[in-house]
N, C-alpha and C positions, 0 to 999 in steps of 0.2 A: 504493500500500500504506500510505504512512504517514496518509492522511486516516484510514483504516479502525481505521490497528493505536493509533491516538493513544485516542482513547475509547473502544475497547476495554480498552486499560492502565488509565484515567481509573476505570473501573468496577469494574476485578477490584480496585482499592487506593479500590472506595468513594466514589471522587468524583464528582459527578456534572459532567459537560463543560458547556461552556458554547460551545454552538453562537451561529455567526455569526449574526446578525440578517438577513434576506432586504435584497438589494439591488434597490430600486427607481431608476430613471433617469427622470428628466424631461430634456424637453428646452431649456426658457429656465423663466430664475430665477422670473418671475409665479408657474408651476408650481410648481419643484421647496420653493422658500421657505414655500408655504402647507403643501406636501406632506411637508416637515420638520416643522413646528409641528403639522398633526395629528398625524402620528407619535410624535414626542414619542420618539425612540428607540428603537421597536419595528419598524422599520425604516430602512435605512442607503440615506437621500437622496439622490442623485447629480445634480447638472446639469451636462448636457453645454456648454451656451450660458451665458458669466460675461457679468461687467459689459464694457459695452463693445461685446460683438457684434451685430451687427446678423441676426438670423434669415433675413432676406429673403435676406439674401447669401450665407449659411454652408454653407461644403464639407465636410460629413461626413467624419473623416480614419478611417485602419484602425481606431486603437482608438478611436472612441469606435461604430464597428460591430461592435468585438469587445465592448464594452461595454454596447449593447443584448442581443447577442445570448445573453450569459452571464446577465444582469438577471431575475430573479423575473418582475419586471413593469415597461409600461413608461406615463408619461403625457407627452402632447402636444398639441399646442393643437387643430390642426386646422385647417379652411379654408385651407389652401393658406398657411399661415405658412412648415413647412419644406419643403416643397418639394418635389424628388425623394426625400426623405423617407419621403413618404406610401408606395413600392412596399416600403422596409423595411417600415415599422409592418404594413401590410398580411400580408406573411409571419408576421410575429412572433405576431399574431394567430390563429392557428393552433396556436400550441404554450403562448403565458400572456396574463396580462393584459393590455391595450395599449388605452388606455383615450384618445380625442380626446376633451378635458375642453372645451374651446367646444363641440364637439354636445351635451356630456351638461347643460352649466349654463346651457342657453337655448336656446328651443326656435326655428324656423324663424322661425315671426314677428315677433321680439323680436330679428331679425340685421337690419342695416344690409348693403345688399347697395352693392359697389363700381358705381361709376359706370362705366356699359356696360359691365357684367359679368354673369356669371351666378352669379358664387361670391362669400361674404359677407366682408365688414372682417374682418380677423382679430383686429382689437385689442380684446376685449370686457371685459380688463382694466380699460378706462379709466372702464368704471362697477362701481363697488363692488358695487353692490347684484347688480347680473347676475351679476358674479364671483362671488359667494357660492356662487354654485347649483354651483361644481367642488366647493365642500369635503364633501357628502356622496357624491357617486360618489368620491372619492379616497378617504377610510374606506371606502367601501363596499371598492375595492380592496385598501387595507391590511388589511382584516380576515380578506379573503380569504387573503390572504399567511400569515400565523401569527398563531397562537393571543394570541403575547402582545399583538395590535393589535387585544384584540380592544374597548376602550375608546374607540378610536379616532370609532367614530360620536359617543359623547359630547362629544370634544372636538372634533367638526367644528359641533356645535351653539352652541357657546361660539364659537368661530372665525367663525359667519355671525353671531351678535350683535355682534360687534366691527366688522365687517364693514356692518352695516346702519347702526352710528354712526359709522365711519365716514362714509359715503353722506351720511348728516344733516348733520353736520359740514361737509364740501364743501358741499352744498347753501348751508347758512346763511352761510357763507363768501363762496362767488362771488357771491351775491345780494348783498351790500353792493358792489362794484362800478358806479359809475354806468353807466346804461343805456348810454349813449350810448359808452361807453368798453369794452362787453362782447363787445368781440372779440379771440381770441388766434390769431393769426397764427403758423405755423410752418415748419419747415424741409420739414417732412413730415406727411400726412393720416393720422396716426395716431390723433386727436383726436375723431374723430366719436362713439363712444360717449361720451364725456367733456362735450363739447358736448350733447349729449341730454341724457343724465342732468342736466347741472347748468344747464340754460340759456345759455348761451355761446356765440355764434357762434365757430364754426372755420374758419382757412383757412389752406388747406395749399400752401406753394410750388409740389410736387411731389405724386406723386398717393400711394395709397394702398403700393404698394411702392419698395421704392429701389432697383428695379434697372435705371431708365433715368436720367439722367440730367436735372435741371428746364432747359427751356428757355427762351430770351432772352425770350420772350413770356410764359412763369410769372412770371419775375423782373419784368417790364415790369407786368404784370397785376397780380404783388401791390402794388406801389412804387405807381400808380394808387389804390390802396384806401385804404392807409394814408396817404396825402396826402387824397385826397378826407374820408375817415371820422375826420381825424384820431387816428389810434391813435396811442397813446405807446409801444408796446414791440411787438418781438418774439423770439418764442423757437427756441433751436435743442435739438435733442435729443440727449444724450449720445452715441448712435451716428452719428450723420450730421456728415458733412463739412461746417464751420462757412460755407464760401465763399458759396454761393446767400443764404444770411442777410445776410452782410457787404457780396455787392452790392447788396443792398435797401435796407443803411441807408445807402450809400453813395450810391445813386442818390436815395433820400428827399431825403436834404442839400443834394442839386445841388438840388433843387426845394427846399428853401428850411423842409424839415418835420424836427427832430428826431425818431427814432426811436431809444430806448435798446433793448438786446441786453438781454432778461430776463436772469437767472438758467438754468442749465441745468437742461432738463428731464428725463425718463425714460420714455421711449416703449416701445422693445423690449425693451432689457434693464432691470436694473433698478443700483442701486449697489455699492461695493465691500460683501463679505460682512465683518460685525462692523459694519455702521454702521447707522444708524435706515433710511437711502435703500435699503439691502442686505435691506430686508423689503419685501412688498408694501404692508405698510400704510403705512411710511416713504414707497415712491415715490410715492403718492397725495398724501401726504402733501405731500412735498416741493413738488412738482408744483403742489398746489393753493398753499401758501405763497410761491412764485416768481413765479404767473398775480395770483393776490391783489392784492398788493404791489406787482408792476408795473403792476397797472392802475388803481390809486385805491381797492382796496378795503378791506377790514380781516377780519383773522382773528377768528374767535367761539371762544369758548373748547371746549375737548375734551372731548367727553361721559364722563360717570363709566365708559361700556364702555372705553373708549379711554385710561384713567387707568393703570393697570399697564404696558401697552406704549409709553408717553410716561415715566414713570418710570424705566422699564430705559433709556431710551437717554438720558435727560437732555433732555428736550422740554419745554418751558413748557406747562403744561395752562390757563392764561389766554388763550391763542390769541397 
């Protein structure tokens, strides 16, 4: 009764209510971060998945199932990121929006399909430019939602040019890397799109999800490479368990090869909310400034798109 009898009263004494903003739910940060900045506050953002969590592994609890299920609408990666996931989303589909945002921002031929697998890399993140392609079906969503989202596609347009300089940016970046030095080694194969788009060999201790454990022979295989190739660095990613890494650089040493621990990266999730790393553009960001640096290369300066959002956070725009 009192949702009813509140704006009802609100009217008879002339005022007009001021209804809740429709609640959207994403499921990891990549999503919900871009899905706030189109919004722009014409709808109220939600991610289930923070800094930290690792997607591959995460056990949907009551609420954040009560949580989808009350949500206007909802966005998710897709490709087999969440997992059992996929039979909610499915339901939900049926009564609102539910939107797998890797099918809608690249289409089939443009997926890196898992080794002996039949279903695609989930991480499409890891190239800018691909990524772009969520921020018009997400306006498309939000606009749906209410009326006040309805500017929304405008500022998904604004959002993939920052997004494309972005892309430039990396690009110009990992390319000053000597050749011979342009491989990033990781904890985990999250890196394949990343590797495409920017030239980079990738190699991942472990395979493309983390829910088996890398065995003595990954570890044995990677320690093998970076002696042979002599690489100077490798990286671990803020979600994965640092150990697999540390026997690499451990066994490197027995054989006689320093290998430095980059800088932490950002693969699944992304960084704490309120920091530069806690936007997508930050963890590209980041990511690229860690791989750079550790590997003999040098940062290019930030394209004038990318000047306003390096300014809010306090980022050198000289590279």
């Amino acid at each position: 009764m009192k949702q009813i009898a509140i704006p009802f009263l609100a009217l008879s004494l002339g005022v007009t209510p001021v209804l809740a903003a429709p609640k959207l739910v994403a499921t990891v940060g990549m999503i919900g971060e871009p899905a706030a900045h189109i919004a722009d506050g014409c709808a109220d953002v939600q991610t289930m998945m923070g800094p930290g969590i690792d997607p591959h592994l995460y056990q949907a609890s009551a609420g954040d199932v009560r949580d989808l299920f009350e949500a206007a609408g909802v966005l998710y990666a897709g490709h087999n990121l969440e997992g059992q996931l996929g039979e909610i989303f499915a339901k939900l589909g049926a009564t609102k929006p539910v939107l797998a945002v890797s099918e809608a921002a690249a289409p089939k031929e443009q997926l890196i399909l898992e080794d002996g697998a039949p279903y695609a890399d989930p991480h499409l993140w890891m190239d800018a430019l691909l990524w772009s392609g969520i921020a018009a079906p997400i306006a498309d969503v939000l606009a749906g939602l209410d009326p006040a989202c309805a500017n929304a596609p405008d500022r998904a347009e604004t959002y993939q040019a920052e997004l494309a300089a972005l892309d430039s940016w990396i690009r110009a970046s990992v390319a000053t890397i000597p050749e011979t030095q342009r491989v990033m080694v990781t904890a985990h194969d999250a890196f394949a799109y990343y590797g495409r788009a920017y030239g980079i060999e990738v190699v991942g201790i472990q395979g493309v999800s983390t829910e088996s454990e890398a065995a003595i022979a990954d570890i044995r295989a990677t320690v093998d490479l970076v002696v042979e190739r002599n690489v100077p660095a490798i990286f671990v990613e803020s979600t994965i368990n640092p150990r697999t890494v540390e026997a690499v650089i451990e066994a490197a040493d027995a054989e006689g090869h320093r290998l430095i621990r980059g800088e932490e990266l950002f693969s699944d999730a992304m960084g704490e909310e309120g920091t530069a790393s806690g936007t997508y553009i930050g963890m590209l960001y980041s990511n690229t400034v860690s791989v750079v640096e550790a590997l003999g290369g040098e940062l290019q300066p930030l394209p004038t798109a990318l000047h306003p959002w390096a300014e809010r956070w306090g980022i050198a725009l000289d590279g």
